[in-house]
C-alpha positions as CSV (number, residue, x, y, z in Angstrom):
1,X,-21.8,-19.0,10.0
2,X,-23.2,-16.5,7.6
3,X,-22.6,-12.5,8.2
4,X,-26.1,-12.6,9.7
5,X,-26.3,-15.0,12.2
6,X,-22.4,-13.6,13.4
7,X,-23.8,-9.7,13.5
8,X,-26.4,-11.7,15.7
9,X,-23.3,-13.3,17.7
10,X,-21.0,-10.4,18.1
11,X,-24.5,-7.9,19.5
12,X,-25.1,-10.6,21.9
13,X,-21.9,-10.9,23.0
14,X,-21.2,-7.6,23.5
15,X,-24.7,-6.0,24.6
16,X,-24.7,-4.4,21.4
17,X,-28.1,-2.7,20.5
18,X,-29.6,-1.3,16.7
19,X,-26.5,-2.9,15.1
20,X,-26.2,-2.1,11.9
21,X,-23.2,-2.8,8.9
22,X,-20.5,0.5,8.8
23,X,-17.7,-1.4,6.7
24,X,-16.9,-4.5,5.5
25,X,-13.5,-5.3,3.8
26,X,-11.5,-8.5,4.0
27,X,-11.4,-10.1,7.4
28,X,-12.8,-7.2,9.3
29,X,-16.5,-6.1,9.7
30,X,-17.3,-3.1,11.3
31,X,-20.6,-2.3,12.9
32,X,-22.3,0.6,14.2
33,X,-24.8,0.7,17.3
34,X,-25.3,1.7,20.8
35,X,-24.0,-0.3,24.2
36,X,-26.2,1.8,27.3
37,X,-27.4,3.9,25.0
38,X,-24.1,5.7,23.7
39,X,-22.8,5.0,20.4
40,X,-20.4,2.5,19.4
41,X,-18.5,0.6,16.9
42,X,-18.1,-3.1,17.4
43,X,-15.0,-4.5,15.4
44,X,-15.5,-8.3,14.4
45,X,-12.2,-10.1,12.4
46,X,-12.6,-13.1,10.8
47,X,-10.7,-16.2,12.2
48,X,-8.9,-18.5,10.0
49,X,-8.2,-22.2,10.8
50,X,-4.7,-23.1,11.9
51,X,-1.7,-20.7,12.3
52,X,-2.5,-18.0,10.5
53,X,-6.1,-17.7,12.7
54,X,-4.1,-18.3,15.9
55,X,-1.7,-15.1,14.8
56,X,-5.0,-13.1,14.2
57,X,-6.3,-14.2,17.4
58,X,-3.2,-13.2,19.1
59,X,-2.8,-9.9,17.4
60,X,-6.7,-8.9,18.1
61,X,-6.4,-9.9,21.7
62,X,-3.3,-7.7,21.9
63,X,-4.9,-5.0,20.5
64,X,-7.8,-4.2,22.9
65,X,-5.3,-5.2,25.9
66,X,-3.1,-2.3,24.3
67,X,-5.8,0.1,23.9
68,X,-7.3,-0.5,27.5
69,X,-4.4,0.4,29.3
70,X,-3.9,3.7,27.4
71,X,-5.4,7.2,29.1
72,X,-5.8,9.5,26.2
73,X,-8.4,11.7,24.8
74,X,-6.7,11.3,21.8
75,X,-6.5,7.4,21.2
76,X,-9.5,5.9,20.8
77,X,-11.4,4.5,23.9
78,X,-11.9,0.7,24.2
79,X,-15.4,-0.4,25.6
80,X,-14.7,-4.1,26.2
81,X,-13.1,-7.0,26.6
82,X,-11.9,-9.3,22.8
83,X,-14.8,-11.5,23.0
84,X,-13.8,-14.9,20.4
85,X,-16.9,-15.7,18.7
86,X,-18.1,-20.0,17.9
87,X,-16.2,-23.3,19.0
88,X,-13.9,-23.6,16.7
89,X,-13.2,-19.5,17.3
90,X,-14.8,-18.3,13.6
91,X,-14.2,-14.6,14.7
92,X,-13.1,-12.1,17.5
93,X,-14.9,-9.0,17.8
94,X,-14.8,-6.2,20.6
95,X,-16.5,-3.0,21.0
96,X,-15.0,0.8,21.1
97,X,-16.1,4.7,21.4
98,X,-17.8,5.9,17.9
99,X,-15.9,8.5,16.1
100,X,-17.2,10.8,14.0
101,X,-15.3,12.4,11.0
102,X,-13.3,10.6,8.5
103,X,-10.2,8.9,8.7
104,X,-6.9,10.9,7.7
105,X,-6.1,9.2,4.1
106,X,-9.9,10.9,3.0
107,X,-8.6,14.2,4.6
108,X,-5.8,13.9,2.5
109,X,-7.6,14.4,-1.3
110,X,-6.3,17.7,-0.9
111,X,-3.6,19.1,1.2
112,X,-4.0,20.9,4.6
113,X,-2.7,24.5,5.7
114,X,0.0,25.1,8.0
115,X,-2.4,25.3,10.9
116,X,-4.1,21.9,10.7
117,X,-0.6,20.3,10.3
118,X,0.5,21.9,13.5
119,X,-2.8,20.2,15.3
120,X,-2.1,16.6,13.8
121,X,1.3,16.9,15.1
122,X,0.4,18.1,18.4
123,X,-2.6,15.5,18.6
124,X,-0.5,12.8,17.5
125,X,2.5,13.6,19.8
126,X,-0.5,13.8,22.4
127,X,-1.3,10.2,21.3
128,X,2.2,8.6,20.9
129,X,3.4,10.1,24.3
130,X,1.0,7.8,25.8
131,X,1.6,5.0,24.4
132,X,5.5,5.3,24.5
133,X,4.4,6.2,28.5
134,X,3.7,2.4,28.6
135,X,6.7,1.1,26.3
136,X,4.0,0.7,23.8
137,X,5.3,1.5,19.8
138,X,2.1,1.5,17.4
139,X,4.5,0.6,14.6
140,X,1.8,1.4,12.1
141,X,1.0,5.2,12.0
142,X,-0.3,5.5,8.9
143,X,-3.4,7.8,7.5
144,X,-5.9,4.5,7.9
145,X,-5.3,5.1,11.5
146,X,-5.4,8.5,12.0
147,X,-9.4,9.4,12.4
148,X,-10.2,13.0,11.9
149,X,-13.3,13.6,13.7
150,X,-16.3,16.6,13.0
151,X,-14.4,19.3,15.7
152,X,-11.4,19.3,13.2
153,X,-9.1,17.1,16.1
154,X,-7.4,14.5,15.4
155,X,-7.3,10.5,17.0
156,X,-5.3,7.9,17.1
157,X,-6.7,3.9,16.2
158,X,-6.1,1.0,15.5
159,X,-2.6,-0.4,17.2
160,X,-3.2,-3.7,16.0
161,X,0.8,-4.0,15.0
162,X,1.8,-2.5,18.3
163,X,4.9,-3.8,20.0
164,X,4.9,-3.6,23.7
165,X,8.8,-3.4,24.5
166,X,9.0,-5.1,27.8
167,X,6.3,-7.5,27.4
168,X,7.5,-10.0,25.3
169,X,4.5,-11.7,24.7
170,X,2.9,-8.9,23.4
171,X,5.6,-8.3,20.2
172,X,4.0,-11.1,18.4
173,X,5.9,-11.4,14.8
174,X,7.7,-8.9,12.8
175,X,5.5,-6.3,10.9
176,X,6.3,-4.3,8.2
177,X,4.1,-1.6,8.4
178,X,2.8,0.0,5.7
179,X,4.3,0.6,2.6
180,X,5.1,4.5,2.2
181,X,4.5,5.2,6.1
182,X,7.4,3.3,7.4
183,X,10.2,4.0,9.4
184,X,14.1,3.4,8.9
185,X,13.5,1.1,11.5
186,X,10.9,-1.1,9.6
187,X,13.1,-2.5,7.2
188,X,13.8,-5.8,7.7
189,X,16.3,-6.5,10.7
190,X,15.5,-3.3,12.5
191,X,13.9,-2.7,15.2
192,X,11.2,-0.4,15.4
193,X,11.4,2.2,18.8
194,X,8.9,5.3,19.8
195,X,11.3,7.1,17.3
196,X,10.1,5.0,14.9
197,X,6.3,6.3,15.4
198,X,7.9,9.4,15.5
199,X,9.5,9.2,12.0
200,X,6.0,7.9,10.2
201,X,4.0,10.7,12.2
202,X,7.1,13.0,10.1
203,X,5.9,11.8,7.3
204,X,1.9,12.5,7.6
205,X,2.5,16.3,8.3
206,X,4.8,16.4,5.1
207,X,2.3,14.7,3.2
208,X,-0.3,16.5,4.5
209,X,1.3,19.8,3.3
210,X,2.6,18.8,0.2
211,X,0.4,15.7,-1.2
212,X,4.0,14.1,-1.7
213,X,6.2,11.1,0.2
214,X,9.2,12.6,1.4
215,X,10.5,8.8,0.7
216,X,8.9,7.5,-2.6
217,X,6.8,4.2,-1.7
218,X,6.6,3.5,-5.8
219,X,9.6,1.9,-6.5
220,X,10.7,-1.6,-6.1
221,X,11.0,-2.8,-2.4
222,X,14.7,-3.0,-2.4
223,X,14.9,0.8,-3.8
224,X,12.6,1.4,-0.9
225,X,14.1,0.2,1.4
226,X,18.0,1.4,0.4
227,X,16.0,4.3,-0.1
228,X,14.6,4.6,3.9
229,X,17.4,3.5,5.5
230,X,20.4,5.0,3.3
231,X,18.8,8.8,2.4
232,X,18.1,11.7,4.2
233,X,14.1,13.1,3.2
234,X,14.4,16.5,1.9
235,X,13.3,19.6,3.8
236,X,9.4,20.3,3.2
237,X,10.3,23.9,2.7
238,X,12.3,22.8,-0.6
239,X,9.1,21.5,-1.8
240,X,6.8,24.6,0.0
241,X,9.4,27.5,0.6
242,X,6.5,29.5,2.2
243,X,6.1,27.0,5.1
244,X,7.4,28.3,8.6
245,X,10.6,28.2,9.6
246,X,9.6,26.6,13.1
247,X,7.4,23.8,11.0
248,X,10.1,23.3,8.9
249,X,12.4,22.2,11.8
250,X,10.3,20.0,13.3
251,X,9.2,17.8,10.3
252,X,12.9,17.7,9.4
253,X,13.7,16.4,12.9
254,X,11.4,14.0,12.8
255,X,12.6,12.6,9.2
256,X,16.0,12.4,10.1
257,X,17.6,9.1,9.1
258,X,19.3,8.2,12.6
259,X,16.5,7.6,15.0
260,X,19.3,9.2,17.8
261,X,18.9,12.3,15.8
262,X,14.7,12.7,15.9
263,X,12.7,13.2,18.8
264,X,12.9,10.0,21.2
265,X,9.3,10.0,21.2
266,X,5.9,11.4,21.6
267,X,6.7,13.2,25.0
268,X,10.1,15.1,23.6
269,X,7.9,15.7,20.5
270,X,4.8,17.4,22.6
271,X,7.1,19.5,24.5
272,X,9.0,20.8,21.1
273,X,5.5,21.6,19.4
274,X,4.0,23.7,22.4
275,X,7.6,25.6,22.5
276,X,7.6,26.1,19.4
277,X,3.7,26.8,18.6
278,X,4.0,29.2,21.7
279,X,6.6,31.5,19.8
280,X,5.0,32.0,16.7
């Protein structure tokens, strides 16, 4: 099937209207369009024959079962159902809200003042808290997956590695995350918790103020890894003594080694950043 006849498939199958090409990049294609009239993306992945399809199958199917059962202005908004695409399955594709703005990674070219850091935490805790509501960890908060739309706020996408911790069939295979956004807990033989998400959303707001890894990514994986689950990340405010003392403390809570130590999760997290934000 060529990319034109399956933009073709995926519009009809989705009531899809004025598609036209947003991204394409490896196994996913990304449209833009309307369904009744109000914009949309529609999210087609590529399907592999054997295993590895069956995996991506599995893990796309997951994801839009995930992100339907969240309520949160700031997760992104599923529109439909996984619809698999040709027999044999040649793609998946399903359709959800259009964001505007840029995802987080493009935001970070520079580095953001204290004030927009204190709004990606609060949005993200916003996010996270309901997700970990429904024993869901996204396992994979990293800036590709951060979107940060035109009214400067902050949404969460893409939980395509999420773990659900009660439904088993929902874990699906280990995932590592990715590399310089990972937890303790993502090393191999650990277990990633809402902690977890809690640690990797630590490490956007450092690297958001400083334009530096509290962890260094570039080294070998071993170093990395010793590195993650043997080291305790440095303060921010030894890297930006001017940062607020209340800041400081959170993004050192959230880095701490021991996931025991850190906010449980999104919720505990929320309810530390409006204490906290309401004293300043």
């Amino acid at each position: 099937m060529t990319v034109s006849q399956l933009i073709n498939a995926v519009s009809s199958a989705l009531s899809l209207e004025n598609a036209n090409l947003l991204t394409q990049g490896g196994q996913k294609i990304v449209l833009k369009g309307t369904i009744s009239d109000a914009p949309a993306v529609a999210k087609i992945v590529c399907v592999s024959p054997g295993r590895t399809g069956e995996i991506t199958l599995q893990r796309a199917h997951r994801e839009v079962e995930l992100l339907s059962t969240v309520e949160s202005d700031r997760v992104v908004k599923v529109l439909t159902d996984a619809v698999e695409i040709g027999d044999p399955v040649v793609a998946v594709c399903w359709a959800e809200e259009y964001l505007d703005g840029e995802d987080l990674k493009s935001s970070f070219n520079s580095t953001l003042e204290e004030p927009d850091v204190w709004l990606l935490l609060q949005d993200v805790a916003e996010a996270l808290a309901a997700c970990h509501e429904l024993e869901v960890v996204h396992r994979d908060l990293s800036p590709g997956n951060v979107r940060r739309t035109s009214d400067g706020r902050f949404v969460l996408m893409d939980p395509g590695l999420a773990r659900h911790l009660e439904k088993t069939a929902l874990t699906g295979e280990y995932q590592p995350g990715t590399l310089g956004w990972r937890s303790p807990e993502h090393v191999l033989g650990g277990n990633p918790v809402p902690a977890s998400d809690v640690f990797s959303l630590g490490i956007l707001a450092f690297f958001a103020l400083s334009g530096q890894y509290p962890i260094d990514p570039n080294v070998n994986s071993q170093a990395y890894n010793r590195s993650l689950t043997e080291e305790q990340a440095p303060r921010i405010s030894t890297i930006l003594p001017g940062v607020s003392p209340e800041l400081d403390e959170i993004i050192d809570r959230c880095l701490n080694r021991q996931p025991a130590r850190r906010f449980l999760d999104g919720s505990e997290l929320l309810a530390e950043l409006k204490r906290k934000g309401s004293s300043q």
